[in-house]
C-alpha positions, 0 to 999 in steps of 0.5 A: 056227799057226807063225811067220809067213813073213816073220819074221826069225831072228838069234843075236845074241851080247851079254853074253856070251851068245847070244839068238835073235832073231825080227823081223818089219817095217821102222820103230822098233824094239818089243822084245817080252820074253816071261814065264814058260813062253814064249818069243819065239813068245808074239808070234807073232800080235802081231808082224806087226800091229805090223810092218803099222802100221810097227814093227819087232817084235823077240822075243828067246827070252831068255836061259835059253829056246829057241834062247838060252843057258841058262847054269846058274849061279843067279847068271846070271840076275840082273836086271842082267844080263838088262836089259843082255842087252836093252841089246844088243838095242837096240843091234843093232835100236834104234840104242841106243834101243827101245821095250820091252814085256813080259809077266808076268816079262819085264815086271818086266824092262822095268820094271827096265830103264826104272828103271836104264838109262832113256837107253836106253829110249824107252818102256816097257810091262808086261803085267800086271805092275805095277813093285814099287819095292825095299822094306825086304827082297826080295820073297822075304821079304815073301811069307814073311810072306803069300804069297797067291797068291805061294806058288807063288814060294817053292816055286820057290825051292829048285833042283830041285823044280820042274825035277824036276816040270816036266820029268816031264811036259813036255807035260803041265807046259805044258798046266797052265800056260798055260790061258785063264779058264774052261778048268778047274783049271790051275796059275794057279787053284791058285797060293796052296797051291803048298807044301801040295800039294807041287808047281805041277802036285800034284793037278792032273788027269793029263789035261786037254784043251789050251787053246784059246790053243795049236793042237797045232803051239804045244803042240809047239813049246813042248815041243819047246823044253823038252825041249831046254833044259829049266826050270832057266834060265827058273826061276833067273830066280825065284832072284834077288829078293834080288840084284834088290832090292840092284841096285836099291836102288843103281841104280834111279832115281826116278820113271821119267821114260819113257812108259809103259803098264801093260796090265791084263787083268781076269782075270788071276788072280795079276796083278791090276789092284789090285796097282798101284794108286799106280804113278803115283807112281813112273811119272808118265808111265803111262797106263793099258790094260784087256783085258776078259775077258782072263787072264794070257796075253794075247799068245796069248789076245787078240793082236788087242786087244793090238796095237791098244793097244800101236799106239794107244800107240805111234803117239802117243808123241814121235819 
């Protein structure tokens, strides 16, 4: 599959960057924010469902992928920052306001988003990914100290390694990386020995057949992407913990008074239903989604599902 024929595309420049816009519909305006490796084109199958229910579904390639800018700084990627890139989204598609939903890290930007700038968001919802209040230190350091299956999140804090790695290979690098429950050793499996084995992709199969999430025209066009910009600007976003923890320590305000979703595939191996547990108490307002039989890919792997959680949620939030 490709992008839908009726998709809009806009290079929308704010913040001093510029973001490619992908839309599709006519109606308040659902700003769909991808993770880690993806791009707007993860929505591809959500997209004309929640435009055929009366939304405006907005899927920037954010910033550091795609057809976006890919600034080289580590600084440039702070969360600050990227939430006020999605600030300028709203503005140009929401008249100031959206609903913003978002999966895996770009999840924990929707969440950042409701806690510091909440006056510009109608409603928020994460994929997978619960909201981690800042803590006594960086998530960097508390995994330091016991990193399970965030092993892989130390490996990618030294500039380099990974980009090196990953780009060897791309196809291959992406064939690894995005996978569906059941479909043999890919990265997700192996997330807690990242730093051991020396590598995301270190020994991982050379060869391993293409997931069933992606025809070969998705493979291609993903790697096409990342051949172009490559991964450093999608992993900097990884590079910026400790700046996110002191952002929010200074301008985070709780509890988020939004409504809110979290969506909870149960067989997502590293975001797992258990790591939000007590979330209520810094979103009371949260209700509560769960994708049986999904893993952590749930855009591509169960769209259908997906979209009728997010319209059954949206339908009934207040106007």
């Amino acid at each position: 599959m490709t992008w839908p024929r009726a998709v809009r595309f806009d290079l929308l420049a704010v913040n001093g960057v510029t973001l490619r816009v992908a839309s599709l519909g006519d109606g308040p305006a659902v700003v769909l924010c991808h993770g880690f490796p993806q791009l707007a084109y993860a929505w591809r199958r959500v997209m004309p469902r929640l435009a055929a229910a009366g939304y405006t579904a907005v899927a920037p390639d954010l910033r550091g992928y795609g057809g976006s800018s890919v600034p080289a700084p580590v600084g440039a990627y702070r969360q600050q920052l990227i939430c006020s890139d999605l600030i300028g989204v709203a503005d140009a598609y929401g008249g100031g306001r959206a609903v913003f939903v978002g999966h895996d890290m770009g999840g924990m930007t929707v969440w950042n988003l409701a806690a510091c700038h909440r006056d510009r968001v109608r409603a928020a919802c994460a994929i997978g990914t619960p909201h981690a209040m800042p803590g006594r230190a960086p998530l960097t350091e508390l995994w330091l100290r016991s990193p399970g299956v965030f092993d892989y999140q130390l490996y990618l804090q030294e500039a380099g390694a990974a980009e090196r790695e990953l780009e060897a290979d791309v196809e291959r690098s992406l064939t690894l990386l995005i996978r569906a429950p059941g479909e043999g050793c890919g990265a997700l499996d192996r997330y807690s020995d990242v730093r051991l084995r020396g590598g995301l992709l270190a020994g991982l199969p050379d060869i391993l057949p293409r997931s069933r999430l992606l025809s070969a025209a998705d493979l291609a066009y993903y790697a096409g992407a990342f051949r172009l910009t490559g991964f450093r600007g999608a992993l900097n976003w990884y590079r910026n913990y400790r700046s996110t923890w002191e952002w929010l320590l200074d301008h985070a305000r709780y509890p988020i008074g939004v409504p809110a979703l979290l969506v909870s595939p149960d067989r997502d191996p590293v975001l797992t239903e258990e790591m939000s547990a007590g979330l209520e108490g810094a979103v009371p307002a949260l209700a509560r989604a769960r994708m049986a039989g999904c893993g952590h890919y749930a855009p591509e792997e169960q769209p259908e599902r997906l979209a009728a959680i997010l319209i059954d949620w949206l339908d009934g939030l207040a106007p």
